[in-house]
N, C-alpha and C positions, 0 to 999 in steps of 0.2 A: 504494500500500500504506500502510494507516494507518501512524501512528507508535508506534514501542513506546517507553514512559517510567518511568524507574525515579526513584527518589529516596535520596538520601544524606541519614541526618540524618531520623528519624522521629519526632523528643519531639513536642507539639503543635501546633505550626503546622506540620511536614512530614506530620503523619499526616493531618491535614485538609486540605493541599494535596492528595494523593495520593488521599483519599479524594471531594477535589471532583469530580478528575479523571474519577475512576472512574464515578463518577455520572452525568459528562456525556458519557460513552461510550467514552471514552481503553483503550485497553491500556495499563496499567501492570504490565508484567511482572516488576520487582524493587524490592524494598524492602530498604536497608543499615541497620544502625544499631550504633555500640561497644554500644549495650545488646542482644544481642542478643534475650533474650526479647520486646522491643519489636518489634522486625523479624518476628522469627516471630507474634508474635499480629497484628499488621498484614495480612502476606502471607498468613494466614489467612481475613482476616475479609474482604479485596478480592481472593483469588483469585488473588496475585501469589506470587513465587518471594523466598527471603529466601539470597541469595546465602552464604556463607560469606569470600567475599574482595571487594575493591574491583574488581582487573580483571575477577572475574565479574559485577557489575553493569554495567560498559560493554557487557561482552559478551551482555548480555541486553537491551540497549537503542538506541535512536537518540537519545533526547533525556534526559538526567539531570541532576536539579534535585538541589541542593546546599544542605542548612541545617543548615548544625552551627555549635557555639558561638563557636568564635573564631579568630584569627590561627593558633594554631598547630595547631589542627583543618582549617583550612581545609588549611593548604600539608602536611599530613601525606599527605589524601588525594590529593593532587595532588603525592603525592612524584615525584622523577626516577630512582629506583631503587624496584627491591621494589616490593611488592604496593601498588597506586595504582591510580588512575582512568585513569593516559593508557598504561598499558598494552594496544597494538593498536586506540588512538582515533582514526584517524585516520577522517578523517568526521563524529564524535560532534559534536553540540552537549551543551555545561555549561550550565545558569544558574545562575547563584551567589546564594541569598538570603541570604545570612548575614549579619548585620551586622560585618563587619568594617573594617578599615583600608583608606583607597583604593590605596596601596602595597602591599596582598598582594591586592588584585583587579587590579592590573596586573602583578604577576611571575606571575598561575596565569596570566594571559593568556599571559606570554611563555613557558612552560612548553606550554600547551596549544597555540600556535602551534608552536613546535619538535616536538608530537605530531603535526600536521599535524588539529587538534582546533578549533573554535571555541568561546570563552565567552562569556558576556553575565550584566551583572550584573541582577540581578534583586532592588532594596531596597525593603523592605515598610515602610510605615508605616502596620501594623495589626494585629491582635490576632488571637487562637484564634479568636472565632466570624466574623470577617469568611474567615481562611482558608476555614471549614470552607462558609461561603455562596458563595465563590468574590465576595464585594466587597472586593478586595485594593486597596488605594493603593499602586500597582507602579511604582516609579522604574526605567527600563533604563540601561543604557550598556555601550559597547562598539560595534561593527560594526552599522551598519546597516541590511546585507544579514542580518546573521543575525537581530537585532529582526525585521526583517518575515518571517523567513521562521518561526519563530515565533509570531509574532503571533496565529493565531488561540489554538494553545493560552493565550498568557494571557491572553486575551481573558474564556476561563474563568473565571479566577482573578481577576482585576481587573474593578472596573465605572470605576477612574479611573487608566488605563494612559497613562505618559508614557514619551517616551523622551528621555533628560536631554542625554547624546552620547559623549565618548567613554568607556574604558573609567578608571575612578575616580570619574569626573565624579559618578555614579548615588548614588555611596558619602558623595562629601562631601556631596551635598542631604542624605542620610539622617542624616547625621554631624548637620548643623544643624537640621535639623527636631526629632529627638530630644536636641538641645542645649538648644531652645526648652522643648519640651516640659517637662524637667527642670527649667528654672530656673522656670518655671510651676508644677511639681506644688510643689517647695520652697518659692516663696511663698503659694503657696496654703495650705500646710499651716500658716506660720509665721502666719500670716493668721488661721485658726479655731484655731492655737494658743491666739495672743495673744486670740481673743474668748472663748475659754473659760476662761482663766487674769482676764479682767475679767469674769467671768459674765454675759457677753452668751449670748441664746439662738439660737442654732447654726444652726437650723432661718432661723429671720428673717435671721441675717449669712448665710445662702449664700443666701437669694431676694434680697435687695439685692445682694450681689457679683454675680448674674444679670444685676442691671437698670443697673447702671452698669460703668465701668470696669475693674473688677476682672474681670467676665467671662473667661469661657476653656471650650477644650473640656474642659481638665483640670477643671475647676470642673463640669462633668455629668457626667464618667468618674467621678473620685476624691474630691468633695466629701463627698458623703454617707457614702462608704466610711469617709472620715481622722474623721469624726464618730463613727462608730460601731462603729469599728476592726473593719471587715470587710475582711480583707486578700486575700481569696481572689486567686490570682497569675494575671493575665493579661499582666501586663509586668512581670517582678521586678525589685527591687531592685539585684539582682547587677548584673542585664542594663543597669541606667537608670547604676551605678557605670561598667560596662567603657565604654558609650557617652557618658556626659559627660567621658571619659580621652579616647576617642579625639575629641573636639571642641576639648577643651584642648590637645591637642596640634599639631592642625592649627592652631590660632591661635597657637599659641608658634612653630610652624616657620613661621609670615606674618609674625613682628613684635609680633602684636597683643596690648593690655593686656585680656584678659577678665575682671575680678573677678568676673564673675556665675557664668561658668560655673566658675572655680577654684572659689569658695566651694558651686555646688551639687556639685560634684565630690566635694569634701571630704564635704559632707553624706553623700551615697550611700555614700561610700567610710565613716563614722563608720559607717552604717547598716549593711552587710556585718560589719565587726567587730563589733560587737555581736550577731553572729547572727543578723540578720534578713534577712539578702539574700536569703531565697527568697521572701520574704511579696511582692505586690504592690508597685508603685512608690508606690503611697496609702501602706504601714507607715512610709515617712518620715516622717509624723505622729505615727508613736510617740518620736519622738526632739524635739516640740515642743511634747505638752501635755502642763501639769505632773501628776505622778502614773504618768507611761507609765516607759516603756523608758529615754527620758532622766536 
């Protein structure tokens, strides 16, 4: 009997998870979301049921994918009283795409274990139109009887599907990769700041940054953007703050001296107060050429 799959967590990389799914022939019987209107025009337009509670999404499903915004969203759904996810889970598979902390992907485990439930983390390093094509960069961790058992569904969804090992494991790659990421968009930007503020022209500094060192994926995502302040949000600012916290903090609880990533911390974190945190992780730029937001 195929599998039925719902999703927790419908902004835009879960609506286009869901709607990958559906495409490639999935039952996706429910869709949650705190926004409700969202959930409802979703379960709409895929033919799915938009639950009114958490334990009725378990119970419309076998396999429920999990993306909501942070630590304390994550472990709300996966409360151990009241209305929750591991209400009557036993059986259920979770995967967890959230970017969260690798310590609240190990207590849902321990949570979802005492439901008699399995999870598995599921960390994206990718954006709205890779979701919606189903070419997800899908870090796993957790059990790896449940990864395989699994595995075709995110097969779907990924064309570069690893499985990292155990459960946090998946969280801290994600942690550092978007660690990397970040301190690359902030030099990057302080980079065509500083050409623009010497009237160097823009266009010539990002095809030389191409051809030498400087180079970066951020450098073909966000170059041209931070030039021309088109901030349209595929990875916000908010999202590049909460995730260069929780990198810094994984290295402060190692020992370790990170100025890089404090300082783009700070950056992101200046960038939020100032009200830009829903713009793109390129609006950092607005905080380094002279005349902008700075």
């Amino acid at each position: 009997m195929p599998e039925k799959i719902a999703f927790v967590g419908v902004g835009r990389m879960g609506a286009n998870m869901a709607r990958r799914l559906k495409d490639c022939g999935y039952s996706v019987t429910a869709v949650y979301d705190v926004h409700a209107p969202s959930a409802a025009a979703l379960a709409k337009e895929i033919g799915a049921k938009a639950p009114k509670t958490l334990a009725a999404v378990t119970a419309a499903a076998d396999i429920i994918f999990t993306v909501v915004t942070d630590d304390a969203s994550q472990l709300r759904i996966f409360a151990e009283e009241g209305d929750s996810l591991l209400v009557k889970a036993a059986g259920k598979v979770f995967v967890n795409c959230a970017t969260i902390t690798p310590k609240t992907h190990v207590e849902v485990e321990r949570r979802a274990s005492k439901a008699k439930a399995s999870v598995l983390e599921g960390c994206m390093a990718s954006s709205i139109p890779q979701a919606r094509n189903g070419t997800l960069y899908l870090m796993c961790g957790g059990s790896r009887k449940t990864f395989d058992a699994v595995k075709p569904i995110l097969e779907k969804l990924s064309t570069a599907l690893r499985y990292i090992g155990k459960t946090g494991q998946a969280a801290q790659v994600k942690a550092l990769v978007n660690m990397v990421m970040n301190i690359n968009t902030g030099a990057l930007a302080e980079g065509l700041g500083l050409g623009n503020a010497l009237g160097l022209d823009l266009d010539m500094l990002r095809e030389v940054f191409s051809q030498t060192g400087a180079n970066s994926q951020v450098l073909k995502t966000d170059g041209e953007d931070m030039q021309n302040r088109s901030h349209d949000c595929y990875f916000s600012g908010s999202h590049a703050a909460k995730d260069s916290t929780i990198a810094w903090v994984l290295g402060a609880e190692a020992g370790l001296a990170m100025p890089l990533a404090a300082a783009t911390k700070l950056q992101f974190d200046r960038m939020v107060a100032l009200g830009l945190g829903h713009l793109d992780k390129s609006g950092v730029a607005e905080l380094t050429f002279k005349g902008r937001h700075a």
